[in-house]
C-alpha positions as CSV (number, residue, x, y, z in Angstrom):
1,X,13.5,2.7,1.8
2,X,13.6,1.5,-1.8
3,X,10.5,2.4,-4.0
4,X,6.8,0.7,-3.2
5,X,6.1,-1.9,-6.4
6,X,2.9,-3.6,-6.9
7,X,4.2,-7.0,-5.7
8,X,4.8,-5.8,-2.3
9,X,3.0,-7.4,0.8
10,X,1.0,-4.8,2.3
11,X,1.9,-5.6,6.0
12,X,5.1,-5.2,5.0
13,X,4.9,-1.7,4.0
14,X,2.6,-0.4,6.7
15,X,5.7,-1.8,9.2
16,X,8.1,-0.1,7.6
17,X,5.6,3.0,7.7
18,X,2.8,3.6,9.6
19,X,2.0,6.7,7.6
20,X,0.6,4.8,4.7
21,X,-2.2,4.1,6.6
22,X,-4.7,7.0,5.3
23,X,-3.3,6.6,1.7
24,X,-4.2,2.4,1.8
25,X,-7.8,3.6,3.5
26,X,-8.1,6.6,1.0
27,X,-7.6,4.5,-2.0
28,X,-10.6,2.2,-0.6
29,X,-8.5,-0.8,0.7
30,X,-10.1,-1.1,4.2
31,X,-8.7,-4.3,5.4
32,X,-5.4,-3.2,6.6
33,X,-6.3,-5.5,9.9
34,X,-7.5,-8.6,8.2
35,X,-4.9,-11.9,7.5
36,X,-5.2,-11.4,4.0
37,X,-2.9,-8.1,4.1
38,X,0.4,-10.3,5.5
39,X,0.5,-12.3,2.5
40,X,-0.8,-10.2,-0.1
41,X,0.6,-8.0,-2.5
42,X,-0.7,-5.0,-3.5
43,X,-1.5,-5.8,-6.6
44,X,-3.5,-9.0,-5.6
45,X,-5.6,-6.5,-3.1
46,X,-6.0,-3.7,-6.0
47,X,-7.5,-6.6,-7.8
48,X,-9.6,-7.9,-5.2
49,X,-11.3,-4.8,-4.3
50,X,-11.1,-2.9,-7.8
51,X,-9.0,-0.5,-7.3
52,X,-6.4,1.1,-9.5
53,X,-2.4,-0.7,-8.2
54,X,-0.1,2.0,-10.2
55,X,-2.6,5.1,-8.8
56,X,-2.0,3.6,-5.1
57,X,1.2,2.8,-5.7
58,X,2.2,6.1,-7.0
59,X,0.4,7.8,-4.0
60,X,2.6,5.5,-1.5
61,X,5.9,6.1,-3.5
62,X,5.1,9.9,-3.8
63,X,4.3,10.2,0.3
64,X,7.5,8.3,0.9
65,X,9.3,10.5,-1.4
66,X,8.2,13.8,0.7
67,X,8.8,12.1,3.8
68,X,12.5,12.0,2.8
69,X,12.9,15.1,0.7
């Protein structure tokens, strides 16, 4: 898998990895479930909800990256 950028949609990601789950709910972005996540990027939910898009996406990249390593 490629690197996680801020204009990814979030359902997206959680298919290609399920794993991301606790890092999406650990950052504060709750509303993994709701309709909004299948066409929303992560930056457009970072906004939303106030939280920080680089911190979550470096979390995501750097979970991805152990995964592999």
């Amino acid at each position: 898998m490629s690197k996680v950028t801020k204009d990814m949609i979030i359902s997206d990601i959680l298919r290609l990895d399920r794993g991301t789950v606790p890092i999406f709910l650990g950052s504060g972005m709750h509303c993994l479930g709701c309709p909004s996540s299948s066409g929303e990027s992560i930056e457009d939910a970072c906004a939303i909800h106030g939280i920080d898009a680089d911190k979550l996406v470096r979390d995501l990249n750097e979970y991805l990256d152990r995964k592999q390593g």
